[in-house]
C-alpha positions in Angstrom: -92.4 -8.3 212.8 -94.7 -6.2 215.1 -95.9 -6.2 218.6 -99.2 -8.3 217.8 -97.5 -11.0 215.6 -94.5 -11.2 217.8 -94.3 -15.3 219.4 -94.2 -15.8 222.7 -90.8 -16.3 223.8 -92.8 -19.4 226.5 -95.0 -20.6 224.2 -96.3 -23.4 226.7 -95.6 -21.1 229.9 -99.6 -20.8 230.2 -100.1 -24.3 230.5 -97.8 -24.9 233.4 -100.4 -24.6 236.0 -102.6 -26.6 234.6 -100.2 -29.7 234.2 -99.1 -29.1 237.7 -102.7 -29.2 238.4 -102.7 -32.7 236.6 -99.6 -34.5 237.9 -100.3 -33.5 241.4 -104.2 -35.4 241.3 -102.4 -38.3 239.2 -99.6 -38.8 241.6 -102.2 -38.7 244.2 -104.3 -41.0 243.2 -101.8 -43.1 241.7 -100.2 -43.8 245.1 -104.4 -44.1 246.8 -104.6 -46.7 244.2 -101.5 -48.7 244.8 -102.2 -48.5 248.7 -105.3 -49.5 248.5 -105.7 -52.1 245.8 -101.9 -53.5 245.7 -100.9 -53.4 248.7 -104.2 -53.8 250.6 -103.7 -51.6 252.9 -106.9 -50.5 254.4 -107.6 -54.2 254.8 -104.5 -54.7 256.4 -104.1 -51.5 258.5 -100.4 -51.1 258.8 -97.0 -51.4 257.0 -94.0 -51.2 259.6 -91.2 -49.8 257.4 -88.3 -49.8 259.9 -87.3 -46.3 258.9 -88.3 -42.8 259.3 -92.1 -43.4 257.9 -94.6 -46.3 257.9 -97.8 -46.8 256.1 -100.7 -46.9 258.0 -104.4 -46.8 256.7 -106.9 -44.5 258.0 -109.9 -42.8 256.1 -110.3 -39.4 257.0 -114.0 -38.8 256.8 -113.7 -35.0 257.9 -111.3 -31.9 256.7 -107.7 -31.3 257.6 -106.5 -32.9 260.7 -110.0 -34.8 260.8 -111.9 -31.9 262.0 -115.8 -31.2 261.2 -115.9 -34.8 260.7 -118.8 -36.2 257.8 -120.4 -39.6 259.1 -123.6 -39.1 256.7 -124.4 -38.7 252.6 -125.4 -35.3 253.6 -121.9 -34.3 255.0 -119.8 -36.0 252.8 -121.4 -34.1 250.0 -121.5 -30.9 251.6 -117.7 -31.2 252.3 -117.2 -32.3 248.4 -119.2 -29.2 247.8 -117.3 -26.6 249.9 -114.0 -28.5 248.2 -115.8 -27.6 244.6 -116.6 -23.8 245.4 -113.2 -23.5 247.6 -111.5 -25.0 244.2 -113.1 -22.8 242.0 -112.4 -19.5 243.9 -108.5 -20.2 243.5 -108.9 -21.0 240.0 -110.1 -17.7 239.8 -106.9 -16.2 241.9 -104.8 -18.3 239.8 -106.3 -16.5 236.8 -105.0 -13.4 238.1 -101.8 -14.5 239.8 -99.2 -12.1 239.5 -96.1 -14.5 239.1 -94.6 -18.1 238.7 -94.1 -18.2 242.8 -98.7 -17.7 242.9 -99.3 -19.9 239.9 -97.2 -22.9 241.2 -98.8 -22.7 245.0 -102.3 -22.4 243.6 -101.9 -24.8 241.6 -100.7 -27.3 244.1 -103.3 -26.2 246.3 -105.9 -26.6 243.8 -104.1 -30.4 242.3 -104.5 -31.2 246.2 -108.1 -30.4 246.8 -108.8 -32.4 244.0 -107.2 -35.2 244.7 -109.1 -35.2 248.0 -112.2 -34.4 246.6 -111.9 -37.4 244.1 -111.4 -39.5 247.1 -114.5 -38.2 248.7 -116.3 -38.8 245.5 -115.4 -42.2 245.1 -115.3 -43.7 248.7 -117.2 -41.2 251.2 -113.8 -40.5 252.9 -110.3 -39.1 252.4 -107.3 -41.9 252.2 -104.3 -40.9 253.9 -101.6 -43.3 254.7 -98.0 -41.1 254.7 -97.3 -41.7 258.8 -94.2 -39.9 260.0 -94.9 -40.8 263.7 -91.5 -43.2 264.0 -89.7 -40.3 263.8 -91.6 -37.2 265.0 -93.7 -38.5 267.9 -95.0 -35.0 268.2 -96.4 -34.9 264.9 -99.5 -37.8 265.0 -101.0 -37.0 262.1 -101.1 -39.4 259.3 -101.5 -37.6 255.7 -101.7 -38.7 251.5 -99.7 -36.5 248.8 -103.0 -34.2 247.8 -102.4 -32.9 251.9 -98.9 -32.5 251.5 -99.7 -30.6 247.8 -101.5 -28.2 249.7 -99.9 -27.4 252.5 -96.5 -27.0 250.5 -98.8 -24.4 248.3 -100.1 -22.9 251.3 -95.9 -22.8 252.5 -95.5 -20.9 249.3 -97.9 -18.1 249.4 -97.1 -17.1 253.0 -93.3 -16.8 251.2 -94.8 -14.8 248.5 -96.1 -12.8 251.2 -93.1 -12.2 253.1 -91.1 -11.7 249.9 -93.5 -9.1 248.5 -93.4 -7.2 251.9 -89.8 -7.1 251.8 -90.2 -6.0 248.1 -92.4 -2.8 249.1 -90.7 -2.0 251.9 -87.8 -1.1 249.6 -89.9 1.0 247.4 -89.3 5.0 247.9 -93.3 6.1 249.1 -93.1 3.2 251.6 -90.2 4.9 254.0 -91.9 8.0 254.2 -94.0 9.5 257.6 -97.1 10.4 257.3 -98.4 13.7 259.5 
């Protein structure tokens, strides 16, 4: 058999970004839709776990951390247009990622704005619940799984980055002096 006709020895390798894509935007909203409509938490406000988390409701009308915060039509669908063009350039990167490590952070990154952008879509805000206050005072913020799908994608290109340093600094032109 030659070169051209030869399967793929990963027939369904390309796809994996994209179902990463999709399970982290249905896992999102999955969990959006059973703490909002089961458990009734935004009418509620807060679920005192006794552990190291608690559910507590807040709708995040601006970007990460609640900054450049959208309280009109105007903003809300400028931010779910910056998401949208934001989305779209990594889509791009992922295209052209060079390996597995790139295509899974992308695509978390990208199944996270999403899931956010879905939210802001459908109810003018961002719904975050995940509160890890209990046990890290420090740490106030209260997030949803789309925020912790990007940041863990974000976690993995600066590790790509280190890793790929480390790589070239091992390569024979890199350890020479220049004049």
């Amino acid at each position: 058999m030659n070169e051209v006709n030869k399967p793929s020895p990963k027939p369904f390798a390309q796809f994996i970004p994209a179902i990463l894509i999709a399970i982290v935007v249905f896992i999102d909203q999955l969990s959006k839709y059973w703490v909002v409509n089961k458990l009734n938490l935004d009418r509620i406000g807060s679920i005192d776990l006794k552990s190291f988390f608690d559910l507590t409701m807040v709708w995040n009308y601006g970007v990460s951390f609640g900054i450049f915060r959208a309280n009109s039509d105007f903003g809300r669908w400028a931010l779910v247009g910056f998401t949208g063009i934001i989305s779209i350039f990594f889509f791009f990167w992922l295209l052209r990622a060079p390996n597995r490590l790139s295509q899974i952070a992308l695509s978390l990154i990208i199944g996270g704005a999403m899931g956010n952008m879905i939210d802001r879509i459908r109810f003018g805000a961002v719904a975050d619940f995940l509160d890890f206050t209990p046990s890290f005072p420090w740490f106030p913020w209260i997030f949803n799984i789309a925020d912790s799908a990007v940041v863990l994608g974000a976690a993995l290109l600066a590790l790509e980055l280190f890793i790929e340093s480390d790589e070239n600094k091992n390569l024979p032109n890199n350890n020479v002096e220049s004049n």
